[in-house]
C-alpha positions as a printed Julia matrix, in Angstrom:
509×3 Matrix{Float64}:
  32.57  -33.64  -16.38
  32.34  -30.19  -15.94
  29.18  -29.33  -13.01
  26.87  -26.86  -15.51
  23.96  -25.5   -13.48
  20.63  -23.18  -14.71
  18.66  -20.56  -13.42
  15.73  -20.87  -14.97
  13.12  -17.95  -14.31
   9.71  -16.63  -15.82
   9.24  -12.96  -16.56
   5.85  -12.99  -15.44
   5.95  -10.73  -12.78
   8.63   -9.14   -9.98
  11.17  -12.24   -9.0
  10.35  -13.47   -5.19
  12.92  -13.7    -3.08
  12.13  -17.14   -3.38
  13.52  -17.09   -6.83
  16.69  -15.35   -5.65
  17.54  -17.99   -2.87
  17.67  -20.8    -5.64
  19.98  -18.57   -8.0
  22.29  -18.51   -4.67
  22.1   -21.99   -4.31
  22.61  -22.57   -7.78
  25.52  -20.21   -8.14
  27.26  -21.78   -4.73
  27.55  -25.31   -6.2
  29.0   -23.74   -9.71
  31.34  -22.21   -8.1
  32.39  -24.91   -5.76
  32.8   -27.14   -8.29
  34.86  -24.84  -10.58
  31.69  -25.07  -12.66
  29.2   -22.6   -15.09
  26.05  -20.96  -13.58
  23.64  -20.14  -16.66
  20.64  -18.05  -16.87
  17.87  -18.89  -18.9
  14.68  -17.16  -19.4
  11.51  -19.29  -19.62
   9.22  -16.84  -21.3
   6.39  -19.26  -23.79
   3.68  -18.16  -21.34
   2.67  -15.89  -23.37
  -0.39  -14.83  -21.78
   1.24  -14.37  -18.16
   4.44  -12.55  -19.82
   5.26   -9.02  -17.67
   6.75   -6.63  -19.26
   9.85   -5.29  -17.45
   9.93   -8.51  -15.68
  13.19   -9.88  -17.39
  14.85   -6.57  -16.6
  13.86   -7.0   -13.34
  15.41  -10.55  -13.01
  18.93   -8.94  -14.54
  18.59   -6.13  -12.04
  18.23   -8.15   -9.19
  20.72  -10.93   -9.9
  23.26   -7.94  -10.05
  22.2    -5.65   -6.79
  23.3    -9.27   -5.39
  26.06   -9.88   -7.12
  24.92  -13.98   -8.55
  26.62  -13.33  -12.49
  25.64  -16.06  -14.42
  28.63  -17.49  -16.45
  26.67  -17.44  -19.64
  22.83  -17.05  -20.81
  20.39  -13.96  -21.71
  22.68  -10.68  -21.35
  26.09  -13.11  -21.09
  26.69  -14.91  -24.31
  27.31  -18.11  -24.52
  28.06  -21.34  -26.86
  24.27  -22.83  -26.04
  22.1   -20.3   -26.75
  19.63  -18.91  -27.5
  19.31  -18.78  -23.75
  15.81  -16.9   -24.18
  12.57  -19.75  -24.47
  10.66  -17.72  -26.95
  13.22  -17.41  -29.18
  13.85  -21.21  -29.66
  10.5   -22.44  -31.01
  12.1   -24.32  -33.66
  14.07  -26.35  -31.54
  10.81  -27.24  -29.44
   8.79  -28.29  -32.28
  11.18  -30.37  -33.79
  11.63  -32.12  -30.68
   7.93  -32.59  -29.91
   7.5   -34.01  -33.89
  10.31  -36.43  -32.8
   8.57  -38.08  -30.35
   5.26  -38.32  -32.26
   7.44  -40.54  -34.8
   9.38  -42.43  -31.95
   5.51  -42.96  -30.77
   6.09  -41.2   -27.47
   3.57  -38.13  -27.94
   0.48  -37.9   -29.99
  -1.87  -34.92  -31.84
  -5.05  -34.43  -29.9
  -7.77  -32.47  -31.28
 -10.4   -31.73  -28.69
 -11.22  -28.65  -29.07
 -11.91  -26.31  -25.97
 -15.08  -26.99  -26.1
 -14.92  -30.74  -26.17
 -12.31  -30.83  -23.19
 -15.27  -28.66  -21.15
 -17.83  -31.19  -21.8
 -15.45  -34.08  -20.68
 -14.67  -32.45  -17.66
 -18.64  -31.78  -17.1
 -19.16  -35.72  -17.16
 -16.12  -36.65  -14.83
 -15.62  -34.13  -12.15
 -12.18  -35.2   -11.67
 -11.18  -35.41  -15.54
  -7.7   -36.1   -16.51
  -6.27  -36.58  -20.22
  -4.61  -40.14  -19.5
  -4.03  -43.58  -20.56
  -7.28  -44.43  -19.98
  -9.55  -40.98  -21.36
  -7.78  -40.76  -24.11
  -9.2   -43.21  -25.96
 -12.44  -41.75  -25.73
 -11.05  -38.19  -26.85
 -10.59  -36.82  -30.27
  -6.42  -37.76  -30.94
  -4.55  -39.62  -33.21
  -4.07  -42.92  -31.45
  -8.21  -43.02  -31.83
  -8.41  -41.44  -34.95
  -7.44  -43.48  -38.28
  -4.07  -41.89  -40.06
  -5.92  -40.44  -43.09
  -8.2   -38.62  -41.35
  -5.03  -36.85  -39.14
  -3.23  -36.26  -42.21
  -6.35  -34.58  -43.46
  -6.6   -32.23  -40.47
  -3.15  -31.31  -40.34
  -2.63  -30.88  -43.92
  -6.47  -28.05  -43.25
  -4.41  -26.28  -40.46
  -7.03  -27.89  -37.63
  -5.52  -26.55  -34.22
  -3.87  -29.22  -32.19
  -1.62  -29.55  -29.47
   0.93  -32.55  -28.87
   0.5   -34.7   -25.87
   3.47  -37.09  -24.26
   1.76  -40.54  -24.22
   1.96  -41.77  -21.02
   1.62  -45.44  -20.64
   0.29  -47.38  -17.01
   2.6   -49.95  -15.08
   5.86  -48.07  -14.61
   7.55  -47.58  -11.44
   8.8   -43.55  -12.19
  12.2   -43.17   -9.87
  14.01  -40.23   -8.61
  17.28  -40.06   -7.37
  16.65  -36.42   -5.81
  19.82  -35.2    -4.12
  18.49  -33.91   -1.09
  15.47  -36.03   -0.56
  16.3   -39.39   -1.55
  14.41  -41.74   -3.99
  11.1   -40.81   -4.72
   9.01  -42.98   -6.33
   6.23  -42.25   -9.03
   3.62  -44.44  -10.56
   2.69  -43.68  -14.24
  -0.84  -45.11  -13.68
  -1.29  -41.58  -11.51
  -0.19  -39.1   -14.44
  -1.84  -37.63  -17.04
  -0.3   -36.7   -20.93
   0.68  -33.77  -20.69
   0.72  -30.91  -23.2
   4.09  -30.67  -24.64
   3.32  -28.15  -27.72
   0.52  -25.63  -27.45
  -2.19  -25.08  -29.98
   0.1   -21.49  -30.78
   3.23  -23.46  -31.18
   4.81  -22.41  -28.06
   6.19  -25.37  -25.86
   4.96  -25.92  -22.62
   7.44  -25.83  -19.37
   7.47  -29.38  -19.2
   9.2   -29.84  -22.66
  10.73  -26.56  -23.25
  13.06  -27.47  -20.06
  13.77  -30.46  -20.78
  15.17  -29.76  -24.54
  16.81  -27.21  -23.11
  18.65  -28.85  -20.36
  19.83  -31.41  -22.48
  21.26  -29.25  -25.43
  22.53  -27.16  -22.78
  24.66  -29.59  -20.97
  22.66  -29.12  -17.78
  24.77  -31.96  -15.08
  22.29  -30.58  -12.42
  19.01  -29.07  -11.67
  18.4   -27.27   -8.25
  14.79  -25.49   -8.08
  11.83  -25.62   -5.46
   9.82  -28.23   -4.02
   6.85  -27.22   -5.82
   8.34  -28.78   -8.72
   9.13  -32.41   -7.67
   5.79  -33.72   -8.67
   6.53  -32.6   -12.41
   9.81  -34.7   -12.31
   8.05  -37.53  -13.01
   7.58  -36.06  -16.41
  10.46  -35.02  -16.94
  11.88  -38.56  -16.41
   9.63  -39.91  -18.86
  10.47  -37.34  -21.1
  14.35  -38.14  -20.98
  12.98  -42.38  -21.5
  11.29  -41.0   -24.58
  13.79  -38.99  -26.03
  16.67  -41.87  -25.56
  18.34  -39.05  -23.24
  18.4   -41.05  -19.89
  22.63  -41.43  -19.91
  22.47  -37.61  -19.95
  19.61  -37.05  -17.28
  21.06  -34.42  -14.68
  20.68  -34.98  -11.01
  17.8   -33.3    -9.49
  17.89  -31.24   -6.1
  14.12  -30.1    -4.97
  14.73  -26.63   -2.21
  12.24  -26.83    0.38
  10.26  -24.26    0.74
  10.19  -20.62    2.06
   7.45  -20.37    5.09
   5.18  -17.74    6.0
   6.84  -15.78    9.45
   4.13  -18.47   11.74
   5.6   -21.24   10.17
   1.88  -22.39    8.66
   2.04  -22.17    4.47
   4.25  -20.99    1.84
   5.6   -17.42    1.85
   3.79  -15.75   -1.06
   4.04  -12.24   -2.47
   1.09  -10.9    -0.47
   2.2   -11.99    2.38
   4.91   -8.99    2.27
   1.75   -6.55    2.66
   0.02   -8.21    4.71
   3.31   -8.76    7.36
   4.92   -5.01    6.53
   8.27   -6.41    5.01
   9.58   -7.04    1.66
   9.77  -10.29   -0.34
  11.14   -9.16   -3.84
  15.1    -8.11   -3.6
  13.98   -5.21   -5.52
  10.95   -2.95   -5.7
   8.67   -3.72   -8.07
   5.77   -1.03   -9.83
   3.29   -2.92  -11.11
  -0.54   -1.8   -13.27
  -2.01   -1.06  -10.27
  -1.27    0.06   -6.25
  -1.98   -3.49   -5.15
   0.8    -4.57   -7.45
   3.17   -2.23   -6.06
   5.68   -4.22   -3.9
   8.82   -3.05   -1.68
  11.92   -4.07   -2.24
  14.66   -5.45    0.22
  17.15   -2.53   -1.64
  14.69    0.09   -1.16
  14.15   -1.1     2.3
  17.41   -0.42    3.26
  19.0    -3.84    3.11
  23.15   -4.41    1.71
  22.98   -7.45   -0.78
  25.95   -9.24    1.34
  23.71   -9.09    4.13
  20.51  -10.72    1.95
  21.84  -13.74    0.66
  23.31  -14.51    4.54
  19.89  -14.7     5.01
  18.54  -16.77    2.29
  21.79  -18.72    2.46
  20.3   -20.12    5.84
  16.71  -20.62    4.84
  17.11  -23.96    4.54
  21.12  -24.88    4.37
  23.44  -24.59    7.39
  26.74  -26.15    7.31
  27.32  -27.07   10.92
  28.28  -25.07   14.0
  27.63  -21.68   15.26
  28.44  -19.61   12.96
  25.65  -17.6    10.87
  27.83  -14.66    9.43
  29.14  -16.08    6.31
  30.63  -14.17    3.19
  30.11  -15.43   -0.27
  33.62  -16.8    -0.69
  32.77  -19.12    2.39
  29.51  -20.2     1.2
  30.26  -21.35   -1.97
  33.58  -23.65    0.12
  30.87  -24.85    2.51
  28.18  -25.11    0.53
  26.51  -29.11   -0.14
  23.02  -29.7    -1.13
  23.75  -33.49    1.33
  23.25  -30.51    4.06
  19.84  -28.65    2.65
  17.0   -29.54    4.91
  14.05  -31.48    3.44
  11.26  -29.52    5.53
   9.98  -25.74    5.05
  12.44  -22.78    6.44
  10.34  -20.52    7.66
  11.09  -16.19    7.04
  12.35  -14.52    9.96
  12.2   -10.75    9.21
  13.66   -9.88   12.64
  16.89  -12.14   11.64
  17.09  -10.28    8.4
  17.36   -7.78    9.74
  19.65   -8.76   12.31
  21.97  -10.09    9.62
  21.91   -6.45    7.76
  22.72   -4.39   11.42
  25.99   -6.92   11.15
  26.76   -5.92    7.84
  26.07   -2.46    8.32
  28.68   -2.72   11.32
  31.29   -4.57    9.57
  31.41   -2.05    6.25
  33.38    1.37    6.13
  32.15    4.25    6.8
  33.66    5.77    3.36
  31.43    2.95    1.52
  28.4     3.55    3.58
  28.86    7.11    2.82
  28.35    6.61   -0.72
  25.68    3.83    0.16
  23.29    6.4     1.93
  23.99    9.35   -0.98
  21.18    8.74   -3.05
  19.11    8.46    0.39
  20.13   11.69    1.7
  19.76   13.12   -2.38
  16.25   12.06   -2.64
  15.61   13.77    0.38
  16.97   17.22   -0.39
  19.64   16.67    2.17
  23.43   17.64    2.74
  25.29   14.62   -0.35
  28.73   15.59    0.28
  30.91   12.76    0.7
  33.28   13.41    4.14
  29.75   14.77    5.86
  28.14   11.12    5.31
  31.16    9.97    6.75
  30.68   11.68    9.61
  26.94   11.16    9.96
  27.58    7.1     9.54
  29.98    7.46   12.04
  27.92    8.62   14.67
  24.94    6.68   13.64
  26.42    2.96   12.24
  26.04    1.23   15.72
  22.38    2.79   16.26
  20.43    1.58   12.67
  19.54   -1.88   11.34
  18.47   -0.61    7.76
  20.71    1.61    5.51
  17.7     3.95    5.32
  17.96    4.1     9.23
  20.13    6.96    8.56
  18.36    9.41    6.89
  14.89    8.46    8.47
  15.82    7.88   12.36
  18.96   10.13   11.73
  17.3    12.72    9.76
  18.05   15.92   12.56
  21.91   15.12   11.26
  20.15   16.66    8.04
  17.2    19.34    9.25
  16.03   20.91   11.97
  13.91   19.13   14.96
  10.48   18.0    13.3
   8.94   16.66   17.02
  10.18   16.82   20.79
   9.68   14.09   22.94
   7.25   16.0    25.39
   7.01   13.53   27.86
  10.54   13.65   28.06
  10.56   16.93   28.37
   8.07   17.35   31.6
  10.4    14.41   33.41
  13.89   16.61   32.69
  12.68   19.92   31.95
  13.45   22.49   34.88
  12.98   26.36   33.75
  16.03   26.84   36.46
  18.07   25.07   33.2
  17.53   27.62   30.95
  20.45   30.37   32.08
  22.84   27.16   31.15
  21.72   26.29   27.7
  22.11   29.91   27.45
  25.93   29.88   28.49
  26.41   26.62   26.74
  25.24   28.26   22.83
  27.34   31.69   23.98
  30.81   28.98   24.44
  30.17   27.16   21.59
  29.97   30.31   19.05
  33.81   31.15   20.06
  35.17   27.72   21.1
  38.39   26.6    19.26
  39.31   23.89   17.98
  35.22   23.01   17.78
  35.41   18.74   18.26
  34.33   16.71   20.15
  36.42   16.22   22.65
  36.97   19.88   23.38
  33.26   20.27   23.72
  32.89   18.54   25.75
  35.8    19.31   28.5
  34.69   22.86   28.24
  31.24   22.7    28.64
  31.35   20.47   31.89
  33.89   22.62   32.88
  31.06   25.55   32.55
  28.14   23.19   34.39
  30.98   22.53   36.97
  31.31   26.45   37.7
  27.72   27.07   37.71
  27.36   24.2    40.41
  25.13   22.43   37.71
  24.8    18.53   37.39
  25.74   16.67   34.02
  23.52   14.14   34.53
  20.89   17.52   34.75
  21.98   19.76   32.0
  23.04   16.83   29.1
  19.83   14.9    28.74
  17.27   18.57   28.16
  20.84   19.51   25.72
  20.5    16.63   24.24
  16.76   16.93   23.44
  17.06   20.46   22.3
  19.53   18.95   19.61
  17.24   16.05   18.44
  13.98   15.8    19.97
  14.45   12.42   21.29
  16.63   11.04   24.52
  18.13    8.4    21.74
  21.24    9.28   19.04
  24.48    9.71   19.23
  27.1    11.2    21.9
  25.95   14.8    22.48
  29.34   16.34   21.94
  29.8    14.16   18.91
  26.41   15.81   17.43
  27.31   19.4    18.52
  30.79   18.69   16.37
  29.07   17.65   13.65
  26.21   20.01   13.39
  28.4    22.94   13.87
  28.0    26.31   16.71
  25.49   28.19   14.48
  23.38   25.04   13.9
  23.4    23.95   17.9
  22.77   27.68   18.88
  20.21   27.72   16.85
  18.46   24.83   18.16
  19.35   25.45   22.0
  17.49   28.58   20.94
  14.49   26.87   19.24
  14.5    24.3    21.64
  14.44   26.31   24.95
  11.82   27.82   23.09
   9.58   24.87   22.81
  10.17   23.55   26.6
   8.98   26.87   28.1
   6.28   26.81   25.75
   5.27   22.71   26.81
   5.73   23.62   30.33
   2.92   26.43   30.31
   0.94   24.29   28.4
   0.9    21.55   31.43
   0.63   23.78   34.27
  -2.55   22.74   36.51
C-alpha cells in the first residue's frame, strides 16, 4: 500500500505557522515511507474565503521547500484537488446517504432554528430534537417531495443515531472513545450547495486514496464524525489512520498560540508576511524577519517531535529518516522565540558566505545600499558570527553600508582623551598611502605607529573603533578599515574626532 498523505488548508486568511508545522509533519512521513504528499485546498467557506490566501499557502510551502507530490498547482490523477470546484462530487455523495438512510433534508428555516435555541439554551440538532424540528424523518414523503420539487432551501443532515460506542485508533494518542448519544447531526450540505468540512473531507480522502491523516488536536473531537461518516458510506475497510498534533502554546506555556499573539509578543507567527484590509491585519513574516527556511522547520520540527538524544540541529534529509508520529508528544509544545532564533544564528553560521551574499541582496537593495555581489561577501564575512537574523546585517551592520547615524556617547566620555586626537590624525594620514591596504597590513603598521608614539593599543583601538561605527561592538577594526576602504575611514576618523571634541565640551562642568 502505498503511504498517501494530505495537506489540507483553508484560504481564509495568512497560513499560521501552525499550519506549516503539520505540512512538515505531513511531508516527513511521505517521504519516509517512499510515499505522496498532496495538497488540497478546502475553500466551500465561502463567506470566510481571503483572497490571496491560496497564493499565500503556495508561497509559503515553497520559501520552505515542503512540494507536495500532487494537488492545486501540481497535477495529479485525483483531482480536482481544489474543494469548490468539486461540488458535484459532494452532492452526490450527500444524496447517497439520504437513500442509504444515513442523512436526512431538514427544513428549519433560520428563523425556526433561533426560536429552538431561545427555548433550550443549550440546543443541539440530535437524535432526540430532531423529531420536534421541521425534516424529513418528521415530515410525511409527499409533503418533502413537494418542497423539493418548489426549490424550498434545505440543508442535509448525517443522522446520527444514540447507543454507539464511536472508537479511534489515533496514532499518537491511543484509543479514544466517543459516545454517539453526545453528538449532534451535523450539516453535511449547505442550504447554497456547498459541502461542509465534515463531508467535503471525508469524500475527498476516500477518492483520494488518503492511507493517513495528520492535522491538529483541535480536530479530534470531529473524528467522531468522520467515523460515522466512513460506517455510513460502507467506506470503513478504507478508513485512514488518524494522527491528532498537539498543539502550538503561547511563549508562558498557558493557551494556544494564536495569530495575535505575534503582536502582542513582537515576533512572527505566519512563515510569510501577510497584508491584510486593514493595519491590524497586517502580520510579519518569519522571511521578512530575517529567518532561512532550513532554520524554520528545525524549529517547528521540535515543537512537539524529538527523536531521542541531544541533538537539535537536524537537516531535512535527517528528519524525514528519523521522523515517527509513535515519538510526537501528546501535550502542548509551547513557542520559544529565543530558540528560533537560536536555531537561525546556527544556520546563518553553517551557510556560505557566497549564498548569504545573495541572501542579504534584496536587504541591502531595498535599502539603497552597496548590492554588489563580492562586497556582501565581504560584509557577511565580518558580520556572520555577530547576527541571529539575516536582516541583522543590514540593520545592526548598516555602517558597512553608510556613514555613522549615532555614537555611543557614554562610551565616548569613558575612552575619549583629547591627548588621542594627534594619533587618529597619523592613523587616517598612513592609511591614505598604505600598500597592499588588508587587513593584516593594517594592522602591523598602525601598531607599529602607536608603538612609536609611545601610545597604548588597548588606548587608541577602542575611540578608532568608535569613530568607525559608533558602537564598541562589530567586527575586527582592521577587518572594517579593509573593507570600508582609506577614503571612507579618513573620512570618518575625521567626522568622528569631530563629534568627540564636540561631546566632550558639551560635558565639561
Amino acid at each position: 500500500m502505498t503511504v498517501r498523505v494530505r495537506f489540507a488548508p483553508s484560504p481564509t486568511g495568512a497560513l499560521h505557522i501552525g499550519g506549516i508545522r503539520t505540512a512538515l509533519y505531513n511531508y516527513l512521513y511521505a517521504r519516509q515511507h517512499k510515499g505522496v504528499f498532496v495538497l488540497r485546498i478546502e475553500d466551500t467557506d465561502q463567506v470566510r474565503y481571503v483572497p490571496g490566501a491560496e497564493e499565500y499557502i503556495l508561497e509559503a510551502l515553497a520559501w520552505v521547500g515542503l512540494i507536495p507530490d500532487e494537488g492545486v498547482g501540481f497535477g495529479g490523477s485525483y483531482g480536482p484537488y481544489r474543494q469548490s470546484e468539486r461540488k458535484a462530487i459532494y452532492y452526490k455523495y450527500a444524496h447517497d446517504l439520504i437513500e442509504r438512510g444515513k442523512a436526512y433534508y431538514a427544513f428549519d428555516t433560520p428563523e425556526e432554528l433561533d426560536a429552538a435555541r431561545e427555548r433550550e439554551p443549550n440546543f443541539a440538532y440530535n437524535y432526540w430534537t430532531r423529531e420536534r424540528m421541521r425534516n424529513s424523518l418528521t415530515m410525511k414523503p409527499s409533503e418533502v417531495e413537494n418542497l423539493l420539487r418548489n426549490g424550498a432551501p434545505y440543508v442535509i443532515r448525517l443522522r446520527v443515531e444514540p447507543g454507539q460506542d464511536i472508537l479511534v485508533h489515533d496514532l499518537i494518542r491511543g484509543e479514544v472513545v466517543f459516545q454517539s448519544s453526545e453528538l449532534d447531526d451535523k450539516v453535511l450540505l449547505k442550504a447554497d450547495g456547498m459541502p461542509t468540512y465534515h463531508l467535503a473531507n471525508i469524500v475527498d480522502d476516500y477518492l483520494m486514496r488518503i492511507t493517513h491523516v495528520i492535522r491538529g488536536e483541535e480536530w479530534l473531537p470531529s473524528t467522531a464524525h468522520h467515523v460515522l461518516l466512513y460506517r455510513a458510506f460502507g467506506w470503513e475497510a478504507h478508513m485512514p489512520r488518524f494522527a491528532h498534533l498537539p498543539l502550538i502554546l503561547r511563549p508562558e506555556g498557558q493557551g494556544k498560540l494564536s495569530k495575535r499573539d505575534g503582536v502582542r509578543f513582537g515576533f512572527p507567527v505566519f512563515p510569510l508576511s501577510w497584508k491584510g484590509a486593514t493595519p491590524e491585519e497586517n502580520f510579519l513574516g518569519f522571511r521578512e524577519a530575517g529567518f532561512l527556511p532550513q532554520a524554520v522547520l528545525n524549529f517547528l520540527a521540535l515543537l512537539g517531535w524529538h527523536p531521542g538524544g541531544e541533538q537539535e540541529v537536524f537537516t531535512l534529509e535527517e528528519m524525514v529518516n528519523l521522523f515517527s508520529l509513535e515519538h510526537v508528544s501528546k501535550s502542548g509544545a509551547r513557542f520559544d522565540y529565543d530558540k528560533a532564533k537560536w536555531f537561525n544564528q546556527r544556520y546563518i553560521l553553517a551557510t556560505d558566505n557566497t549564498t548569504l551574499a545573495q541572501l542579504i541582496r534584496p536587504l541591502a537593495e531595498k535599502k539603497g545600499y552597496r548590492t554588489d555581489l563580492p562586497y556582501l561577501e565581504r560584509v557577511v564575512a565580518l558580520m556572520k558570527e555577530r547576527v541571529t537574523l539575516l536582516t541583522d546585517f543590514v540593520e545592526e551592520g548598516y555602517y558597512l553600508f553608510e556613514p555613522v547615524r549615532t555614537y555611543d556617547d557614554e562610551a565616548i566620555q569613558k575612552r575619549w582623551n583629547p591627548a588621542l586626537k594627534p594619533a587618529l590624525e597619523a592613523i587616517a594620514e598612513r592609511i591614505l598611502t598604505l600598500q597592499p591596504f588588508d587587513a593584516v597590513t593594517l594592522e602591523a603598521s598602525i601598531k607599529a605607529l602607536l608603538q612609536e608614539q609611545q601610545l597604548k593599543v588597548g588606548e587608541v583601538l577602542p575611540i578608532l573603533r568608535l569613530a568607525l561605527v559608533g558602537t564598541m561592538k562589530g567586527p575586527s577594526v582592521f577587518d572594517t578599515i579593509a573593507l570600508l576602504g582609506p577614503t571612507e575611514t579618513t573620512e570618518r576618523l575625521r567626522r568622528g574626532v569631530a563629534y568627540f571634541l564636540q561631546c566632550q565640551r558639551s560635558h565639561v562642568p
